[in-house]
C-alpha positions in Angstrom: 0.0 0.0 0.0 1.7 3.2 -1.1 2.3 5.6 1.8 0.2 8.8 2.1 1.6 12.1 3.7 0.7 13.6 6.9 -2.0 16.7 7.4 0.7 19.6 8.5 -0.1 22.9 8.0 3.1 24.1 5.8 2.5 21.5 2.7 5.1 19.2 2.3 6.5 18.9 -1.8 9.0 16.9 -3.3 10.5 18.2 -6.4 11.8 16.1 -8.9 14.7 18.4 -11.2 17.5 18.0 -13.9 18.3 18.5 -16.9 16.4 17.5 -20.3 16.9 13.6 -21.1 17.9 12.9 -17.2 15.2 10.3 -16.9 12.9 12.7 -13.8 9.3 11.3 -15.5 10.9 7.7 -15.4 11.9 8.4 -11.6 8.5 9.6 -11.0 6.8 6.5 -12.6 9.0 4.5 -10.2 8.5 6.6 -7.0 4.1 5.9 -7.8 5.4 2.1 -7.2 5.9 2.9 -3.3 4.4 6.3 -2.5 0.9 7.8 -3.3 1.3 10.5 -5.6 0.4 12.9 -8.2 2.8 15.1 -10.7 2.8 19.0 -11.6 5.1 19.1 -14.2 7.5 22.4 -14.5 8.3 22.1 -18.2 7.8 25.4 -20.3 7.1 23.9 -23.0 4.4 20.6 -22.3 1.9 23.4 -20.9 1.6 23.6 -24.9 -1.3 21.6 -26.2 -0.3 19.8 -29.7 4.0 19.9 -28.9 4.2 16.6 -27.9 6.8 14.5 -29.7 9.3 17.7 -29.3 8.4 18.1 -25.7 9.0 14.4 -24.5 5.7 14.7 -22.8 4.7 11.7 -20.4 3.0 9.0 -22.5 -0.7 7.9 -22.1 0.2 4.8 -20.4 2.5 7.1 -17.8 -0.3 9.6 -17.4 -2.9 6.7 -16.8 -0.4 5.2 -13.8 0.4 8.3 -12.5 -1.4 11.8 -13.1 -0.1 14.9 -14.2 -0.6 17.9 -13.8 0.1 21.4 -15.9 0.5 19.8 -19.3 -1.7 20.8 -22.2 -3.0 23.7 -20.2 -2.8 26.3 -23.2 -2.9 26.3 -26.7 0.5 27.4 -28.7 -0.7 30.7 -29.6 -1.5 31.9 -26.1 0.4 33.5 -23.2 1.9 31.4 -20.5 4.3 33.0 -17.9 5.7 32.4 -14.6 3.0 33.8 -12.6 0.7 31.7 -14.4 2.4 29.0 -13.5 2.5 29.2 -10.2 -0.9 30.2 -9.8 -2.3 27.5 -11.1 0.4 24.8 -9.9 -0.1 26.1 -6.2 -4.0 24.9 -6.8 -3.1 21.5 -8.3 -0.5 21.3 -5.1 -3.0 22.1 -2.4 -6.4 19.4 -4.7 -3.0 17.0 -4.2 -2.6 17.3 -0.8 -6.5 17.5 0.0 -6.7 14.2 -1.4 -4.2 12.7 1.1 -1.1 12.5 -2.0 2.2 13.4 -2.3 2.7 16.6 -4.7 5.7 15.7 -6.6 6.9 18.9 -9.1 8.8 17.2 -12.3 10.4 19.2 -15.0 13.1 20.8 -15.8 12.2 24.7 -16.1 14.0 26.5 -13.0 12.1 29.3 -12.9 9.0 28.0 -12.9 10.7 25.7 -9.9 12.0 28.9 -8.0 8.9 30.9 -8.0 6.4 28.2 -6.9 8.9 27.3 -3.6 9.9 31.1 -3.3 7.7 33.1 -4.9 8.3 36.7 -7.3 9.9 39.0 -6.2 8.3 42.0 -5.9 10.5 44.4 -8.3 9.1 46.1 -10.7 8.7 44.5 -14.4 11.0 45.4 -17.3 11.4 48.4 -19.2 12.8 47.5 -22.9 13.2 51.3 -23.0 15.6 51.8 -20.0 17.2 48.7 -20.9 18.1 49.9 -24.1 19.2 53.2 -22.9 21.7 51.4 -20.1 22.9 49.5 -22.8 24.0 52.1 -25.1 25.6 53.9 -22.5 27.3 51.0 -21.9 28.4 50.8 -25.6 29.3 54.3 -25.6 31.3 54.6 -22.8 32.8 51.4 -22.4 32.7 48.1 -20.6 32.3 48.6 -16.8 30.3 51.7 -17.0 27.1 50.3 -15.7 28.8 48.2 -13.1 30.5 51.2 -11.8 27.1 53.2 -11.5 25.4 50.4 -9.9 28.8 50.2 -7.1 27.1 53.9 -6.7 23.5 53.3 -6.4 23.0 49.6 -5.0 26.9 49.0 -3.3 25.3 45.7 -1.5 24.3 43.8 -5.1 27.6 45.2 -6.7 29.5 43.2 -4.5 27.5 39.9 -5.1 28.1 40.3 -9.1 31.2 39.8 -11.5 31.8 42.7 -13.0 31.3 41.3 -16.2 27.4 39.3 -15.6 25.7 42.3 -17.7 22.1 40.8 -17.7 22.4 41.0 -14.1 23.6 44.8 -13.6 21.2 46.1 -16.2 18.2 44.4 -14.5 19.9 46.0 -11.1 20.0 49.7 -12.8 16.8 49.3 -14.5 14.8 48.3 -11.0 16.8 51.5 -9.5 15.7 53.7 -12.5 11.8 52.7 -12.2 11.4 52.2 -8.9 14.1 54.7 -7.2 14.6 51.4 -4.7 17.9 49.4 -4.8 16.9 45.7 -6.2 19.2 44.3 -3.0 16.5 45.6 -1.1 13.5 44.3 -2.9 16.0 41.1 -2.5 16.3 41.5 0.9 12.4 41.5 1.9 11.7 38.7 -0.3 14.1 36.7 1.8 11.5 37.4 4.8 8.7 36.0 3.0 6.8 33.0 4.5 7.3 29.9 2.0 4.3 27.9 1.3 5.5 24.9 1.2 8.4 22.4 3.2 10.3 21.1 0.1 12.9 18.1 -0.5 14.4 19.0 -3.9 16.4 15.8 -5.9 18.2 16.4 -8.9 19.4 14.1 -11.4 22.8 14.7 -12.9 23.7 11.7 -15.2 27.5 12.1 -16.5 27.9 13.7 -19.6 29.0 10.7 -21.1 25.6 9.4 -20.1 23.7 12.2 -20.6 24.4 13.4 -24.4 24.5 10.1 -25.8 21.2 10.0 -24.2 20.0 13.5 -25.7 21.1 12.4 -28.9 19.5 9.0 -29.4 15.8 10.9 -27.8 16.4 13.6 -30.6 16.2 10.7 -33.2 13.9 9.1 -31.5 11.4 12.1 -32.0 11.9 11.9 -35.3 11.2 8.6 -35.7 8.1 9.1 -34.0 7.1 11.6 -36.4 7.9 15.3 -35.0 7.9 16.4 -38.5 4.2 15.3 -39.1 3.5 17.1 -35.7 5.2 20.3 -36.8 3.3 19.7 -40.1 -0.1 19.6 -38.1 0.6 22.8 -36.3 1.5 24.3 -38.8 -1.3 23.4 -40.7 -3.8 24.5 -38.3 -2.5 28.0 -38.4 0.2 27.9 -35.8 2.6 30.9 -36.8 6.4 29.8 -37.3 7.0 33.1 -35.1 5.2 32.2 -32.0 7.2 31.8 -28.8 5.8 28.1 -28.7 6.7 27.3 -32.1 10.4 29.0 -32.3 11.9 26.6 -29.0 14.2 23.5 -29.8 13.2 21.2 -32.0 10.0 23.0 -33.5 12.2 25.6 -35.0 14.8 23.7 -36.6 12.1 20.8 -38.1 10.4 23.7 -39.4 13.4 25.1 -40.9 13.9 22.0 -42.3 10.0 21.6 -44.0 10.7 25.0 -45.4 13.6 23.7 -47.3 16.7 25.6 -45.5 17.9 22.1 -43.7 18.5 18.3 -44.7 17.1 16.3 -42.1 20.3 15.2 -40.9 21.2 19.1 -40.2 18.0 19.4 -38.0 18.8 16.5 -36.2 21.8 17.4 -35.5 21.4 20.9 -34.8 18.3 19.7 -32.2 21.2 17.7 -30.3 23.5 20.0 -30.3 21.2 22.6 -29.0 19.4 20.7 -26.5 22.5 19.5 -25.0 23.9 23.3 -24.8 20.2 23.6 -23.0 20.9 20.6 -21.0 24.3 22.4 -19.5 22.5 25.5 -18.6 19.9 23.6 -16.8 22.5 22.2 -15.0 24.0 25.8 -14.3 20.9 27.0 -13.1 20.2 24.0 -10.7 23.7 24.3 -8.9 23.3 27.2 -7.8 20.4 26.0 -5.3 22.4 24.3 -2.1 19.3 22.8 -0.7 19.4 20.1 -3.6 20.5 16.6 -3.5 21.7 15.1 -6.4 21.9 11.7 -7.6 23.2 10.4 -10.5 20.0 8.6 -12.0 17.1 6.7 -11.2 18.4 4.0 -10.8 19.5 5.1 -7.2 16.1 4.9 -6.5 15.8 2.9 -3.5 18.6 5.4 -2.1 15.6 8.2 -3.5 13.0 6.4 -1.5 14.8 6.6 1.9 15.6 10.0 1.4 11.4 10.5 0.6 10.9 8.9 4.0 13.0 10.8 5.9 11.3 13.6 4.5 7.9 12.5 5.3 9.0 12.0 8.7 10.1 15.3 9.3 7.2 16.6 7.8 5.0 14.9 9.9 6.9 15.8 13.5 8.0 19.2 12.4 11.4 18.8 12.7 13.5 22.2 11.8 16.3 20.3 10.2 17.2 18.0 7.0 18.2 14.8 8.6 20.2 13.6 5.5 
């Protein structure tokens, strides 16, 4: 009988993260075998109804064992952001947990990860127009301009940053310029805010030796299970080429090649190239989070399961501390 979690009143959720090809759906197939649970997926790209192949969404058969949640919740010409995201994964968390499950968060999509377990920050939105006026100063006065303002106007952030992280330092200088508030201090107060939920993150991180051999063989696997005729259908139905759904890996480059400007071997081998380069950033991003533990792949999963039962336990006593 596959163990339920305890009624506390901080929820407790198990997330399930890694880069593409890393085998987290297969983990969560196996994890069903011993504990009672449901999925949200954090993929950006299976909330798409009709990118399937491309998206290496869970199968039917998977979906019948184990639910899942947040896939084909929008169609590929409509808007789907972060705050979307978490609005409406917080609500499939909490049905989850009502029914006495486990909420178990699979994907790959850090951000989406981030702000359900921390939340936005508060800072104001972009401003392409203040971006683009930092960034021709910067090209007019020369590198290290902007990082030397923002050692002026936010000191505290300046010293977090290399010098050279330019995405970072513009987004700094553009919160100061809207707002008139230094973003360390938006920062700060965000660090105060209650989190909703007690979390045990897991991470798989296959060698790369493992891992792009994998990537590659799912790449031709996709096309074997016909991604061109999907790309076809879409965009038959009317689907624009342009649309943020349509222009992510693998849709753009099999639609390159339908239009004639790549072989098929090209596509396929500029889908593997580029969703392996995508398979190091994820890895990037999820590094930088300390509360992880990682495990090299599934197949530790009766070292996963322990790990889930500790957690479970703690959740269910209140202890303050990871006892891993």
């Amino acid at each position: 009988m596959p163990a339920t979690i305890p009624q506390v009143k901080t929820l407790p959720l198990l997330i399930i993260c890694g880069p593409t090809a890393s085998g987290k759906t297969a983990l969560a197939i196996e994890l069903s075998r011993h504990f009672d649970l449901e999925v949200v997926s954090a993929d950006s790209r299976q909330v798409y109804r009709g990118l399937d192949i491309g998206t290496a969404k869970a199968t039917a058969e998977e979906r019948r064992q184990v639910p899942h949640h947040l896939v084909d919740v929008v169609n590929p010409d409509e808007e789907f952001s972060v705050a979307d995201f978490i609005r409406q994964a917080s609500a499939a968390v909490e049905r989850i947990h009502g029914r006495g499950k486990l909420p178990v968060v699979v994907g790959g999509t850090g951000l989406y990860i981030k702000g359900l377990t921390e939340g936005l920050l508060a800072a104001p939105s972009g401003d392409q127009g203040v971006r683009e006026r930092l960034l021709e100063l910067e090209r007019e006065q020369g590198e290290g301009t902007l990082y030397r303002r923002l050692s002026e106007v936010d000191p505290t952030l300046a010293e977090r940053l290399p010098p050279g992280d330019l995405l970072r330092i513009v987004r700094a200088l553009e919160v100061f310029a809207i707002s008139g508030r230094r973003l360390s201090e938006f920062q700060q107060e965000h660090a105060f805010d209650e989190r909703p939920y007690e979390t045990m993150k897991i991470a798989l991180a296959p060698a790369r030796e493992i891992l792009y051999p994998r990537i590659n063989r799912r790449v031709e696997q996709m096309f074997a299970e016909g991604l061109l005729d999907e790309v076809r259908h879409l965009l038959d139905r009317g689907f624009s080429p342009e649309l943020k759904s349509m222009r992510t890996i693998g849709y753009r480059e099999s639609i390159r090649h339908l239009q004639g400007r790549l072989t098929r071997d090209e596509a396929v081998a500029l889908i593997q190239r580029d969703t392996r380069r995508y398979a190091k950033r994820q890895l990037t991003w999820f590094r930088r989070d300390k509360s992880i533990i990682w495990v090299d792949s599934f197949a530790e999963s009766a070292k996963i399961q322990k790990f889930i039962e500790h957690f479970m336990q703690r959740t269910r006593s209140g202890y303050g501390q990871d006892p891993f």
